[in-house]
C-alpha positions as CSV (number, residue, x, y, z in Angstrom):
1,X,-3.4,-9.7,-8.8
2,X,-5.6,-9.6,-5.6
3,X,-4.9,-6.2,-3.4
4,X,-6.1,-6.1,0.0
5,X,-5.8,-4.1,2.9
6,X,-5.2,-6.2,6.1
7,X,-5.8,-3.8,9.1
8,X,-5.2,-6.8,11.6
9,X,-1.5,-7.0,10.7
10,X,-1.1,-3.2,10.0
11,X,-0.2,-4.1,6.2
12,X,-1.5,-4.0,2.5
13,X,-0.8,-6.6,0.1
14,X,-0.4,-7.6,-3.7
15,X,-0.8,-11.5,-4.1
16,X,0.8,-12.1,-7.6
17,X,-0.1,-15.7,-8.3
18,X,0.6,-16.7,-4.4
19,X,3.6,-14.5,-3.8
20,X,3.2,-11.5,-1.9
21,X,4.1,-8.1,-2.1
22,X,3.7,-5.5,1.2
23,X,3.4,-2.4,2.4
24,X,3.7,-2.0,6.3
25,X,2.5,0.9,8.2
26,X,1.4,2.7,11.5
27,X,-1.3,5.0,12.7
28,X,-0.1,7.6,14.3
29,X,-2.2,10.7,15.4
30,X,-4.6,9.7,12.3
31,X,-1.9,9.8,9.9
32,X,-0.6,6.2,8.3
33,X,3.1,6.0,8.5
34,X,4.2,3.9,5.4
35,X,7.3,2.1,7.3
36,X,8.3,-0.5,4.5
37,X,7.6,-1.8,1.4
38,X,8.6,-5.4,-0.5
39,X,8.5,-7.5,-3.3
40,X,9.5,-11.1,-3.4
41,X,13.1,-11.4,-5.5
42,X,11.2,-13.7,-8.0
43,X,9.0,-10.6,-8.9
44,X,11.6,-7.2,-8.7
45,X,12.1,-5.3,-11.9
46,X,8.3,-6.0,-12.8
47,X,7.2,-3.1,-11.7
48,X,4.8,-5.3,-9.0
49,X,6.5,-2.2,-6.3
50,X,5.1,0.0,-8.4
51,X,1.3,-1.4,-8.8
52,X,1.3,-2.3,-5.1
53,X,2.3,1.3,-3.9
54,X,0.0,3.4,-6.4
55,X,-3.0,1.1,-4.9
56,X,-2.1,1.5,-1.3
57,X,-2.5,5.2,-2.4
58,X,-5.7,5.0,-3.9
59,X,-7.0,3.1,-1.1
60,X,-5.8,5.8,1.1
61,X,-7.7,8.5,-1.0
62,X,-10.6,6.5,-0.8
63,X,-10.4,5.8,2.8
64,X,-10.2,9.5,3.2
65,X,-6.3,9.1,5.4
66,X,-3.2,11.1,5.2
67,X,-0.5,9.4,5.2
68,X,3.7,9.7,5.7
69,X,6.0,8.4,3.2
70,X,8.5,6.8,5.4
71,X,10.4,4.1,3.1
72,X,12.6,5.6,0.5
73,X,10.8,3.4,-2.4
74,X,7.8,4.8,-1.4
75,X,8.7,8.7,-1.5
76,X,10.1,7.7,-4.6
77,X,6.5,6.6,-6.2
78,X,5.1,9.6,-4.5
79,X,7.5,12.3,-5.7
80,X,7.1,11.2,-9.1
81,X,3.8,12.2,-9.5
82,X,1.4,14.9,-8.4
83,X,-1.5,13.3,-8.1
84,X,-0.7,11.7,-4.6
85,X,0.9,15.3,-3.3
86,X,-2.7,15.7,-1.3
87,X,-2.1,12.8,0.5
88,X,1.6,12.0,1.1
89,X,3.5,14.0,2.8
């Protein structure tokens, strides 16, 4: 699984052996606004949502951004554990 952050496109991906998971967002007043998130039908109920989401966070922490849960599956991740609560509103 290859994560990157591709700021060109305003998006974060998981490449799971060439299919690709995403999370979109927007800046907004130095905040990121996590709009959506996906995973191919081939790879749902594999917790692949999951991975991708708890990276995008960790790449926020390290990147030093605040972001805003917008998509419900993302809250979801969030709420469910307190170690994003500094970063996700």
């Amino acid at each position: 699984m290859e994560f990157t952050h591709d700021t060109k496109n305003n998006r974060f991906t998981l490449d799971v052996n060439g299919a690709i998971a995403k999370v979109d967002y927007t800046l907004k007043n130095d905040k990121m606004y996590l709009v959506y998130s996906e995973v191919p039908y081939n790879l749902r109920g594999q917790g692949i949502g999951k991975i991708l989401v708890e990276k995008t966070f960790e790449h926020l922490t390290k990147e030093g951004y605040k972001a805003v849960a917008v998509c419900g599956y993302i809250k979801l991740v969030a709420s469910r554990s307190e170690k994003w609560k500094h970063i996700i509103e």
